[in-house]
C-alpha positions as CSV (number, residue, x, y, z in Angstrom):
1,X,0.0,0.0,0.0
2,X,1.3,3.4,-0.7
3,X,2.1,6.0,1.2
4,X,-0.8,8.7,1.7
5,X,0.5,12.0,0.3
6,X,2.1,14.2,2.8
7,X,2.7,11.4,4.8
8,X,6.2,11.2,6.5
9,X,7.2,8.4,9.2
10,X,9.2,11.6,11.4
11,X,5.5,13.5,11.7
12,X,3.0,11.1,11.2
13,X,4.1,9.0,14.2
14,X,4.2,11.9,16.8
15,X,0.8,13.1,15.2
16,X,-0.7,9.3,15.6
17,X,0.2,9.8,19.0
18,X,-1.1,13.3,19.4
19,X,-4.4,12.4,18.3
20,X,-4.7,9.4,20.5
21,X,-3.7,11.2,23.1
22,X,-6.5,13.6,22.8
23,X,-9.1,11.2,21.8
24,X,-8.4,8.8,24.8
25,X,-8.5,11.9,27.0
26,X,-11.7,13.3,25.7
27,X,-13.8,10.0,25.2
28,X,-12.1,7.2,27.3
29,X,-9.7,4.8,25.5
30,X,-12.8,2.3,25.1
31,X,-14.6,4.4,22.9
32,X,-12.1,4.9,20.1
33,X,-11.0,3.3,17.3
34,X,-7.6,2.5,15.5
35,X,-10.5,4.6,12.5
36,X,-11.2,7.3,14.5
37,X,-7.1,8.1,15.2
38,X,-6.9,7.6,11.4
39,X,-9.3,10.2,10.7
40,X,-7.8,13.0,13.2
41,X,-4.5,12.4,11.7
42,X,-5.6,12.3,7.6
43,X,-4.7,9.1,6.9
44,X,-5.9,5.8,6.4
45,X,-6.8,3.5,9.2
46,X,-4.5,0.8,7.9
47,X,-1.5,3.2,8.0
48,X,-1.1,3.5,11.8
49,X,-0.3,0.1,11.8
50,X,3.0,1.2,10.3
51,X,3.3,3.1,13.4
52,X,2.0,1.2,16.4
53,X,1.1,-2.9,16.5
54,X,-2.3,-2.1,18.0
55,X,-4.5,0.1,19.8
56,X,-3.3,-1.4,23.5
57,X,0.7,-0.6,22.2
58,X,-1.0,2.7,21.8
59,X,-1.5,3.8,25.1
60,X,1.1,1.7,26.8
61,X,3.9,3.8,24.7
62,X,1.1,7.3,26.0
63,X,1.8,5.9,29.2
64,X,5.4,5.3,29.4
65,X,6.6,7.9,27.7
66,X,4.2,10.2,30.6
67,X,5.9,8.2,32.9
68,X,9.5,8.4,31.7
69,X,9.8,11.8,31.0
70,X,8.2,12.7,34.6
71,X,10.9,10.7,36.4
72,X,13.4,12.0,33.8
73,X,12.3,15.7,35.1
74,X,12.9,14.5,38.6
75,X,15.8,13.3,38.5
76,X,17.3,16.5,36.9
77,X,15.9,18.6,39.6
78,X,19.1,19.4,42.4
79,X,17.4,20.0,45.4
80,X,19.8,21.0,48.1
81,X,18.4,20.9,51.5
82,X,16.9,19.5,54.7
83,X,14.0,16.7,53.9
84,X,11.3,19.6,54.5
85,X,12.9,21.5,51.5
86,X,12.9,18.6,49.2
87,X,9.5,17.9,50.3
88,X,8.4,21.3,49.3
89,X,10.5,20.7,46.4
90,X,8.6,17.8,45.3
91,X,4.9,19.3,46.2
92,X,5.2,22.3,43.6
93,X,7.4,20.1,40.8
94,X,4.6,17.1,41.0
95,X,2.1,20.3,40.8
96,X,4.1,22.1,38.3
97,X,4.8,19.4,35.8
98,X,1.3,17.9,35.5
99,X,-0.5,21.0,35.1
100,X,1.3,21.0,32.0
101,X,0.2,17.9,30.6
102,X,-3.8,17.7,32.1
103,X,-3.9,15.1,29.1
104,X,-1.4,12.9,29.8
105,X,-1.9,12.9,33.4
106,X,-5.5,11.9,32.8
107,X,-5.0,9.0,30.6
108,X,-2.0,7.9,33.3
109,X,-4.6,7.5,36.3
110,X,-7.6,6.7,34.3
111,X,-6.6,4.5,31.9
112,X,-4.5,1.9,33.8
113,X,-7.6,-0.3,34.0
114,X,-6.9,-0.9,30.0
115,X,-3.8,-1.8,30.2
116,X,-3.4,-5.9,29.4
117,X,-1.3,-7.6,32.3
118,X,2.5,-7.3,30.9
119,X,1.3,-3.4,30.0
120,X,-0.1,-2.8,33.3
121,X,3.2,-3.9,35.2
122,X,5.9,-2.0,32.8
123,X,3.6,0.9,33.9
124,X,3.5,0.0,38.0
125,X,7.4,-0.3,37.8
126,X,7.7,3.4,36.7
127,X,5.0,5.2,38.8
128,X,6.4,2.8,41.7
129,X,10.0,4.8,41.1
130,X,8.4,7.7,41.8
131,X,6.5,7.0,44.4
132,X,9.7,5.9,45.7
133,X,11.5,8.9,45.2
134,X,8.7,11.0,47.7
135,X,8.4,8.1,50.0
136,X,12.9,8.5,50.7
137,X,12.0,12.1,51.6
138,X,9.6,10.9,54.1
139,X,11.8,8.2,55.4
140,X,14.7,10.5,55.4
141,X,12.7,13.4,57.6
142,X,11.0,10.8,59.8
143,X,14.3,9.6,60.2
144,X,15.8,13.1,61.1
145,X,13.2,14.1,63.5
146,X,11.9,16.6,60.7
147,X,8.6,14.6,60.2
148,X,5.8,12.7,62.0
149,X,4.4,10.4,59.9
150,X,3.4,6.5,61.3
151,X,3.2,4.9,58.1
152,X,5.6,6.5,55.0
153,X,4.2,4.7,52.4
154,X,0.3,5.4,53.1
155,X,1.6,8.9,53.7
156,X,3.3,8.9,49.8
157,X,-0.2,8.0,48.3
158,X,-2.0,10.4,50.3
159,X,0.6,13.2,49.0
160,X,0.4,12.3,45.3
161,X,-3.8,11.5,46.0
162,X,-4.0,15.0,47.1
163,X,-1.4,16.6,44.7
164,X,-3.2,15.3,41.7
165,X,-6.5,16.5,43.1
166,X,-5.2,20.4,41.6
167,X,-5.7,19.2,38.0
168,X,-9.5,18.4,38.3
169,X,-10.3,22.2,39.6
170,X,-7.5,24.6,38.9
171,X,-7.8,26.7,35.8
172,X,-5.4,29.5,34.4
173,X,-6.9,33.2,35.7
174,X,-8.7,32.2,38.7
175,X,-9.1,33.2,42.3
176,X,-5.6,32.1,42.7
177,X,-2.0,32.2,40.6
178,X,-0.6,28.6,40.6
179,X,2.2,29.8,42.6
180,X,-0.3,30.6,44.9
181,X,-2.0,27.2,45.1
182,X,1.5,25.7,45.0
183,X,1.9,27.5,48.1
184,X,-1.3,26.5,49.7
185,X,-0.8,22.7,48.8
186,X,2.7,22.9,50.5
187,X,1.7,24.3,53.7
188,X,-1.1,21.6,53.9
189,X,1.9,18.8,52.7
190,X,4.0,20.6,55.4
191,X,1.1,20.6,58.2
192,X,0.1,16.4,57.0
193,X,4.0,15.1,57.8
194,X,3.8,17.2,61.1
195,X,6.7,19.2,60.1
């Protein structure tokens, strides 16, 4: 089969992935069709599969990449400091980072229940690293005297749980500036770990 005009492996990939990106986003990943990514992109439906084995390959890569670039932006953050400071460090990056990406950060919590079982686990291996990235600062300021917290690891998914929460409500020219809501989010990190 030929190529559709105008088609070019170095954009029509990212743009396969654009569109399914927004179409899982806006109508659930069970609700479109390898078709319907074809469409949005201009090409036909037979042609992503020069791109991606399947639909479920689809989101998996949507996923990791999410997943990878997030601990990727981590990990190039130097935080110098006490635990509190890269606690506060980590409260306004995770807020920070995923405001930026509302799609992506949808499609990483929502859609995990589509994920076949070899998928699902590639996926808990990454967001695992990062949970285990906020769950050392914990350890580390328990450890120091700097925190109170009686269970670190409840107390990581109860941070991210509430961190994530600012994407559902917080939209650009509101009440508050997002440095503002980072601020507000810290102090109620800050007064959770009894520091």
């Amino acid at each position: 089969m030929a190529r559709t005009q105008g088609s070019h492996s170095g954009i029509t990939g990212p743009r396969i992935r654009e569109a399914a990106l927004q179409l899982f986003a806006q109508h659930g990943y069970a609700a479109v069709s390898m078709r319907q990514i074809a469409k949005e992109v201009g090409v036909q439906a037979g042609a992503l599969y020069n791109y991606t084995p399947d639909k479920q390959s689809l989101l998996f890569r949507l996923m990791e990449s999410h997943m990878r670039e997030l601990l990727a932006a981590w990990g190039d953050l130097v935080v110098e400091g006490d635990a509190a400071v890269q606690l506060e460090a980590f409260v306004k990056f995770h807020i920070r980072f995923h405001m930026q990406r509302p799609d992506e950060v949808f499609i990483a919590y929502m859609e995990l229940r589509n994920l076949n079982e070899e998928n699902f686990a590639g996926i808990e291996v990454l967001r695992r690293s990062y949970e285990d990235a906020l769950e050392q600062i914990l350890k580390d300021g328990v450890a120091s005297g700097c925190f109170r917290i009686p269970d670190t690891k409840i107390a990581t998914l109860a941070v991210i749980a509430m961190l994530n929460g600012v994407m559902t409500w917080y939209r650009s020219g509101g009440r508050l500036s997002l440095e503002e809501v980072e601020g507000v989010y810290w102090e109620m990190v800050r007064n959770a770990v009894g520091a």
